[in-house]
Each structure stands twice: as structure tokens, then as C-alpha cells.
One Martini backbone bead per residue (centre of mass of N, CA, C, O) as a GRO file, in nm:
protein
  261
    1UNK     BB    1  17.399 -11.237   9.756
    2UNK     BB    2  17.356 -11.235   9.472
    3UNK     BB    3  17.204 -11.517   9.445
    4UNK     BB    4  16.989 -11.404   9.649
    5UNK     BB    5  16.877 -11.177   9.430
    6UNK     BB    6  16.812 -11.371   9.184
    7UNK     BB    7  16.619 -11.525   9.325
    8UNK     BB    8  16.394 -11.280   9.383
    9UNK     BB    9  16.331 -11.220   9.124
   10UNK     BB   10  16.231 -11.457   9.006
   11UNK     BB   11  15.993 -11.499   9.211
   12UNK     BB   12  15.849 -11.198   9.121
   13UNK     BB   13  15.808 -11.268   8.818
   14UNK     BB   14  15.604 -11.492   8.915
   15UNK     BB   15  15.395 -11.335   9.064
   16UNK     BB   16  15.321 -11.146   8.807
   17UNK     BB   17  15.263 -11.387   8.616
   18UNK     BB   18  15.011 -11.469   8.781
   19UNK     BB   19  14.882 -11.235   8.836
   20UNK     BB   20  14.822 -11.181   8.531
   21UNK     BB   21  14.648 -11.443   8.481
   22UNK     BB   22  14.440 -11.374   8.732
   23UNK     BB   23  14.323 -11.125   8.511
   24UNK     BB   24  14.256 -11.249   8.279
   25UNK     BB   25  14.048 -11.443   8.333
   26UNK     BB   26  13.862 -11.270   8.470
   27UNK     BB   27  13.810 -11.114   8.212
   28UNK     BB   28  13.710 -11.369   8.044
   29UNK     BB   29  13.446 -11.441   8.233
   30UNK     BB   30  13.332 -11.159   8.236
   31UNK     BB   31  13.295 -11.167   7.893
   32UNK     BB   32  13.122 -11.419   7.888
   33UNK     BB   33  12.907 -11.324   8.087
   34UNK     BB   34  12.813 -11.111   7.934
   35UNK     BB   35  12.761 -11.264   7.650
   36UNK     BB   36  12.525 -11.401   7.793
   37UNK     BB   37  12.364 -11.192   7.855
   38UNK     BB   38  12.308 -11.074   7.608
   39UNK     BB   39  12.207 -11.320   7.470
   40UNK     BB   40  11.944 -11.320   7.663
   41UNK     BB   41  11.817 -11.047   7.586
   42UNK     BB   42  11.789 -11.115   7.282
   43UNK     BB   43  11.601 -11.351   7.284
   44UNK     BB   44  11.397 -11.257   7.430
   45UNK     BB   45  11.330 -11.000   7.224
   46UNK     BB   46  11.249 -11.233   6.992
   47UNK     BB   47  11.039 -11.349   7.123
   48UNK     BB   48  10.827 -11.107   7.141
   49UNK     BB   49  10.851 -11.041   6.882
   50UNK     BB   50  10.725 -11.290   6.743
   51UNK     BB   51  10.467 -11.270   6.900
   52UNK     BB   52  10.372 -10.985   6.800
   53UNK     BB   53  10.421 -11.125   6.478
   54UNK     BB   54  10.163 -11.306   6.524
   55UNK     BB   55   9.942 -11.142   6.649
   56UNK     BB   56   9.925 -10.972   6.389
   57UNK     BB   57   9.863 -11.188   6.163
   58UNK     BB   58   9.575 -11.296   6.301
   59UNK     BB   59   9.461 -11.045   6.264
   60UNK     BB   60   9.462 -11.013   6.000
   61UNK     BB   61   9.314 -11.281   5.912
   62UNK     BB   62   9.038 -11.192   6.036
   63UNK     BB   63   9.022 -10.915   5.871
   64UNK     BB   64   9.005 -11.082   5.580
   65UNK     BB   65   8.763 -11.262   5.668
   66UNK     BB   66   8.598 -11.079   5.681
   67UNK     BB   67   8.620 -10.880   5.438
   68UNK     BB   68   8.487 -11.138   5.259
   69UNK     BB   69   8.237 -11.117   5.314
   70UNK     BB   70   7.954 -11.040   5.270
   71UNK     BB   71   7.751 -10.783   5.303
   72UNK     BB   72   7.436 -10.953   5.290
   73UNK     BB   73   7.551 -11.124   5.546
   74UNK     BB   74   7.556 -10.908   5.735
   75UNK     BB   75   7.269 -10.794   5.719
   76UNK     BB   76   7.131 -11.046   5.816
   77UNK     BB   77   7.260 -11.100   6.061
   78UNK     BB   78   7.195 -10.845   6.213
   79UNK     BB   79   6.857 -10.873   6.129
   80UNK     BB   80   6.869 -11.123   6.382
   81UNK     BB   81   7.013 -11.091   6.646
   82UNK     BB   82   7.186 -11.360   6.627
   83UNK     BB   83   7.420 -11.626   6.666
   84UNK     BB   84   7.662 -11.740   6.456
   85UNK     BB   85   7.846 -11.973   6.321
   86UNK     BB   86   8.184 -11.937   6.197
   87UNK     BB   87   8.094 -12.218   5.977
   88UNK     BB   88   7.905 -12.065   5.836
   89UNK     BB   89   7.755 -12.046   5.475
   90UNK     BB   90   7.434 -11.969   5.488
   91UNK     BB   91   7.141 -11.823   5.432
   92UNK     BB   92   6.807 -11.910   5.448
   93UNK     BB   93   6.517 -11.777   5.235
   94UNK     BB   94   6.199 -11.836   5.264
   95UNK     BB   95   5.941 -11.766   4.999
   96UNK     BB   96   5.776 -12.034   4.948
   97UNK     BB   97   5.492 -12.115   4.721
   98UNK     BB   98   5.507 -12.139   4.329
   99UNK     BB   99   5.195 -12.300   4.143
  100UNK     BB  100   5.146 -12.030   3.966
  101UNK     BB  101   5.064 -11.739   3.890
  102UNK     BB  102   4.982 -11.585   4.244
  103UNK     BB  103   5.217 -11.733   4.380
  104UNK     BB  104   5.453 -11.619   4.234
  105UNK     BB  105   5.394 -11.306   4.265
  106UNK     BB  106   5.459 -11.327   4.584
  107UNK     BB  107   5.712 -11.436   4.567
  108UNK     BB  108   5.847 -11.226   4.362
  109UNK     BB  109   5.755 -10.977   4.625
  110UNK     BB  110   5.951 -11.120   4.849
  111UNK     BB  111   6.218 -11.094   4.689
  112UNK     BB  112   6.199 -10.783   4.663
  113UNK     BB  113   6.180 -10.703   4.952
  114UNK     BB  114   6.434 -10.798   5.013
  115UNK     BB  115   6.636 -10.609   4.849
  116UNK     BB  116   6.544 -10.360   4.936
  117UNK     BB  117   6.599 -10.372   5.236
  118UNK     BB  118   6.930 -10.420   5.131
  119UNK     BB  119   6.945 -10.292   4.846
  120UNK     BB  120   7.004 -10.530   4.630
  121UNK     BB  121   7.088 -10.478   4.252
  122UNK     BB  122   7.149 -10.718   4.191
  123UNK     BB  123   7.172 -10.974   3.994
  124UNK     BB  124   7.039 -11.293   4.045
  125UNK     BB  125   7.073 -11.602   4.063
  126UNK     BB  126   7.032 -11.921   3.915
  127UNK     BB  127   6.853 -12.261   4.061
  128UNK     BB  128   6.646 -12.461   3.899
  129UNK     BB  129   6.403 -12.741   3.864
  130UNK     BB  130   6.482 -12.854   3.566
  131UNK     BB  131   6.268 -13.085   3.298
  132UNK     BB  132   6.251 -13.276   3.045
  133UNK     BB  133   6.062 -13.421   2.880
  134UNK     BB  134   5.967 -13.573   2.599
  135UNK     BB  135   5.829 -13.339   2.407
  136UNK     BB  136   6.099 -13.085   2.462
  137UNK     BB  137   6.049 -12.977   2.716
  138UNK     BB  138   6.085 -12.718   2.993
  139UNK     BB  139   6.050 -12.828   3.359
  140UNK     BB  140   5.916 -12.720   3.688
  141UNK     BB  141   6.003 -12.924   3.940
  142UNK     BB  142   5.857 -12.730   4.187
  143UNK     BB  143   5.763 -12.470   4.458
  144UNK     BB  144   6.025 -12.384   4.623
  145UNK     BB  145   6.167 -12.084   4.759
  146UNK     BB  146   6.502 -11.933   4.774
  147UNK     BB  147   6.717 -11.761   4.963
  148UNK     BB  148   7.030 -11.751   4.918
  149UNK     BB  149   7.311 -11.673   5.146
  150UNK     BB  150   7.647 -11.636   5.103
  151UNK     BB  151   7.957 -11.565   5.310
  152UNK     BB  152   8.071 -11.612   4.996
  153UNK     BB  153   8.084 -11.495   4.669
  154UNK     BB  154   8.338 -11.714   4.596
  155UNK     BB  155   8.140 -11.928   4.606
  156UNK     BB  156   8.018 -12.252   4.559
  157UNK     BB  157   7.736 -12.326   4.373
  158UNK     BB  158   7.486 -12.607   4.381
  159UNK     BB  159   7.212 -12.827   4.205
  160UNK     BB  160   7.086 -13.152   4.304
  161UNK     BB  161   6.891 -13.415   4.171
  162UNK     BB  162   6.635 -13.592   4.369
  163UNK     BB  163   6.557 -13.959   4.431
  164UNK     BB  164   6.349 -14.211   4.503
  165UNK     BB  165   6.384 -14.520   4.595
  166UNK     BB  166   6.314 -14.833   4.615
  167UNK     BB  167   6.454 -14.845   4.914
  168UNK     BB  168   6.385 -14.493   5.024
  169UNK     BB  169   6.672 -14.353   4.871
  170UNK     BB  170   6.814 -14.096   4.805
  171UNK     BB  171   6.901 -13.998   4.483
  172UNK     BB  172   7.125 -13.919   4.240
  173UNK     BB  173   7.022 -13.747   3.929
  174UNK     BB  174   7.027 -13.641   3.639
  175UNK     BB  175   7.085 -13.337   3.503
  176UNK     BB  176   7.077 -13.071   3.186
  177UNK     BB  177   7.019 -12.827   3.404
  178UNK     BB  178   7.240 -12.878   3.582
  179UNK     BB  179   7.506 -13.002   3.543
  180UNK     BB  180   7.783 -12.804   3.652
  181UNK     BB  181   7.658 -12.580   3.757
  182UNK     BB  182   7.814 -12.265   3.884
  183UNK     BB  183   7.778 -12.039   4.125
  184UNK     BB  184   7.777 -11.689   4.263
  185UNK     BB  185   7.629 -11.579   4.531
  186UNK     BB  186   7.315 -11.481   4.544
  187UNK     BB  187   7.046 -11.741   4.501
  188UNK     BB  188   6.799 -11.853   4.322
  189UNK     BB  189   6.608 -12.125   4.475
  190UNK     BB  190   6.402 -12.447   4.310
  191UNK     BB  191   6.244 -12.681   4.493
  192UNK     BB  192   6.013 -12.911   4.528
  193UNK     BB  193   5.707 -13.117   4.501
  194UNK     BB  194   5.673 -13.258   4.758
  195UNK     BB  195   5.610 -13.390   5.063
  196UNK     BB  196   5.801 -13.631   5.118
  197UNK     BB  197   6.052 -13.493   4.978
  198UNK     BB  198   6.300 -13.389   4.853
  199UNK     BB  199   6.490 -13.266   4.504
  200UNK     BB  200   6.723 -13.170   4.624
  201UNK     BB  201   7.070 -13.064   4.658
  202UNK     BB  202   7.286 -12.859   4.802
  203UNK     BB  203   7.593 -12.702   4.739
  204UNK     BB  204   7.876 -12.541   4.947
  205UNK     BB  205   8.185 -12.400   4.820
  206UNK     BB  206   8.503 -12.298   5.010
  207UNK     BB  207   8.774 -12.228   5.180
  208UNK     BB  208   8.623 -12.367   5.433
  209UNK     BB  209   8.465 -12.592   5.268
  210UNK     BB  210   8.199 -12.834   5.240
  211UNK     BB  211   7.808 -12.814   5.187
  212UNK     BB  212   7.546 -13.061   5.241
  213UNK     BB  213   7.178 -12.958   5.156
  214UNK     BB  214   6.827 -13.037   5.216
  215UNK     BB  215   6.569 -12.814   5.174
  216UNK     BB  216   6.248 -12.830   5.401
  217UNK     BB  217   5.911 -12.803   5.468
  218UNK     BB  218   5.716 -12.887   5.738
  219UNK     BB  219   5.421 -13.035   5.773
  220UNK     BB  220   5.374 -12.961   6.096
  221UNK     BB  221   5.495 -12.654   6.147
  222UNK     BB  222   5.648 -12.492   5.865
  223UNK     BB  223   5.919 -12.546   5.883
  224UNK     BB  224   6.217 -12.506   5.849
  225UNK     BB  225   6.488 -12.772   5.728
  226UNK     BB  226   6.814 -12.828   5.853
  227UNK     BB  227   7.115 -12.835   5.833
  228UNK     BB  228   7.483 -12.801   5.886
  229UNK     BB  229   7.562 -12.453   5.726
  230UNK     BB  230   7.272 -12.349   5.782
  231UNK     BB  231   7.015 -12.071   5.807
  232UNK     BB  232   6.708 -11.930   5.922
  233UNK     BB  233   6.573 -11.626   5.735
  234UNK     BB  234   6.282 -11.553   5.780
  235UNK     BB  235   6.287 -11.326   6.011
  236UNK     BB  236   6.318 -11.071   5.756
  237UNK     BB  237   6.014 -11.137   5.715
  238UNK     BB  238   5.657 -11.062   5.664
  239UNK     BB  239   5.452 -11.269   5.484
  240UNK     BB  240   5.241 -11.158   5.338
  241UNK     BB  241   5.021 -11.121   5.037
  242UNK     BB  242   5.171 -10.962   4.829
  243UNK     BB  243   5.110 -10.925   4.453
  244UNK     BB  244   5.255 -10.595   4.307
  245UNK     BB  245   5.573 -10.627   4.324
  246UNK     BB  246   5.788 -10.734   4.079
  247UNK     BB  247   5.953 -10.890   3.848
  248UNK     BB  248   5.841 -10.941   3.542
  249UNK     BB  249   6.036 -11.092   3.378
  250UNK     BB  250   6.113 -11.340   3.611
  251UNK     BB  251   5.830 -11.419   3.599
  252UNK     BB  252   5.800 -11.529   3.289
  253UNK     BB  253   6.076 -11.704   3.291
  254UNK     BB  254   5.895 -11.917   3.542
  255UNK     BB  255   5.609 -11.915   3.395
  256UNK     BB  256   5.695 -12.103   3.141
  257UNK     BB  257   5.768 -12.380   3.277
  258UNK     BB  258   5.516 -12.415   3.400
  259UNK     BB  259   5.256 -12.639   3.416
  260UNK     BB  260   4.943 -12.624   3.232
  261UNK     BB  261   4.610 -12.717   3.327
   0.00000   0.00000   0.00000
């Protein structure tokens, strides 16, 4: 009897032993799946904030880009009331053609009415195409006048002077008044004086890349004739005959290069 009161004590604390064990496991089961279930709502929500921060950045980037484009490119943008892409560097404002003392006149009382007409009273920038002489002169080799309207005030802007080779292609040669020089803003450029080629190409290069290209007006047709990169805002301008309200200083210093017939 005794021997068999033994035997079941044995027993029973086995049964408790593996009861035990099999309450453990469960627990331990449970604990693992619920830090699984944790551990994936902690990730889905680092996933959601990641999404928001990254969309929240770009957002600021755009707001960033806008900001930094010029005030007069915004308002020529506007004043055109079309679509541009936006990988544009700059507008070009063709203010016509200044080959003496009344035709430049007319051309910068049409800067002037550009300048009014959006406010902007800086001074601008100035890129002519000037050539020395054998005599030690400097002229103006141009006649075509234009207002460049940068996209971003701190691009670099230059303008290199092309010549007709012998086998009928432009080609950069030096000039000791552009060679290196970069200005910045929106910027008075002059140059072509043939009606074959153009004798200028402008440099645009901005923090989104750099474009190169050569304006000129068509003789079919009068239009503006650009590359990629460039937009024509002619109609900007009213394009009268008007010749009586000008900068008179910077008519003196652009009439002074005019070669005198």
C-alpha cells in the first residue's frame, strides 16, 4: 500500500511537472507573437513617418526652387500667360535693331519701358559685342539689341563672339572684351550685325545645367529664332516708334562704340 501511495505521489508531480512546462511554453509562445505583432505595427508606423518625411522634403525643395527664381522672371512668366517648361533658363525680350544715333533711341526707350512696366530699377547688366581696331578703337560690331531675363539671378551668364569659317561653320574666336567675363541677372546683350549668321552665342549655365545658344531674328518672317532653352517674350512690348524717353547715359556710352559713316 505504501509502495503504491508512492508510485501515485511520483505520478501526479510528474503531471504537474509537464502542466508547468506546458503553461511556460504557452506563455512564452504568446509573448514571442505578441513582440512580433509589435515589432510590425512599430515598422508599418517608421514606414508611414519615413513616407511623410521624405514627401514633406520634396515639398520643401519645390518651395526652395520657386524662391530662388528672379521676381522679373516670375512677372514676365506671368505677363505671358502660357505654359513653360520648366527646365527654361531664361526669356529673351528682342528690343529690335540700333544702327545709329535714332534707332538706338527707340531701342532704349523700349529697355526703359520693359524696366518700367515691372518696376525694376537696377541697374543692368551689360554684355555688347565690342571689337578693337588696328586704329585702337573700340566698336560695336552689332545691331540686334536684347533683354535677357534670367531664371535664377546668381547664373552665370557670358557671351561669346562666332565667326563664318572658310567651310561655312560658326566658329568661336577670341574677343578681348567678352573672353571670361560673367555677369549675373538680367542682363543687356547686343550683338549680330549680318543678316547670314549670327555673330554672338550666349552661355546660361545655373545650379540645373548649362545651355548654349546663338539669337537671331529671321529674315522671313521677323520672328525671334531660338534654341532650347530660351523663350521669346516679345510680347512684353508694344513695339511703337517711340524715341524720347531713354537712359541718356547708356545711350552716350553704346553711342560712342557706333562706328561713324
Amino acid at each position: 500500500m505504501k509502495k503504491f501511495r508512492n508510485t501515485l505521489l511520483i505520478l501526479m508531480a510528474l503531471v504537474m511537472m509537464l502542466s508547468a512546462f506546458a503553461c511556460k511554453k504557452t506563455d512564452d509562445n504568446g509573448s514571442v507573437n505578441g513582440n512580433a505583432n509589435e515589432n510590425t505595427e512599430a515598422n508599418e508606423n517608421n514606414k508611414e513617418e519615413n513616407n511623410e518625411e521624405a514627401s514633406e522634403a520634396i515639398d520643401t525643395e519645390k518651395e526652395n526652387e520657386t524662391d530662388d527664381i528672379s521676381d522679373l522672371y516670375k512677372l514676365v512668366e506671368k505677363d505671358l500667360a502660357k505654359e513653360v517648361k520648366e527646365d527654361n533658363k531664361a526669356f529673351m525680350i528682342p528690343l529690335g535693331a540700333g544702327y545709329d544715333e535714332e534707332t538706338l533711341k527707340a531701342v532704349l526707350t523700349r529697355l526703359k519701358e520693359v524696366k518700367e512696366k515691372y518696376s525694376y530699377e537696377k541697374d543692368l547688366e551689360e554684355l555688347l559685342m565690342l571689337v578693337k581696331s588696328d586704329d585702337g578703337n573700340t566698336y560695336l560690331v552689332a545691331q540686334e539689341f536684347y533683354l535677357l531675363v534670367p531664371k535664377y539671378d546668381d547664373a552665370d551668364i557670358s557671351l561669346k563672339e562666332l565667326e563664318l569659317s572658310e567651310e561655312g561653320e560658326l566658329e568661336a574666336v577670341p574677343n578681348e572684351a567678352l573672353d571670361g567675363k560673367i555677369v549675373h541677372g538680367p542682363t543687356l546683350i547686343v550683338q549680330n550685325i549680318s543678316d547670314i549668321a549670327p555673330n554672338g552665342e550666349i552661355t546660361i549655365k545655373d545650379k540645373a545645367g548649362e545651355v548654349k545658344f546663338s539669337p537671331f531674328v529671321s529674315l522671313k518672317d521677323g520672328e525671334l529664332m531660338l534654341d532650347d532653352g530660351a523663350v521669346d517674350a516679345s510680347k512684353v512690348l508694344s513695339y511703337d516708334d517711340k524715341a524720347d524717353d531713354y537712359d541718356e547715359k547708356l545711350f552716350e556710352k553704346i553711342y560712342s562704340y557706333m562706328p561713324k559713316f
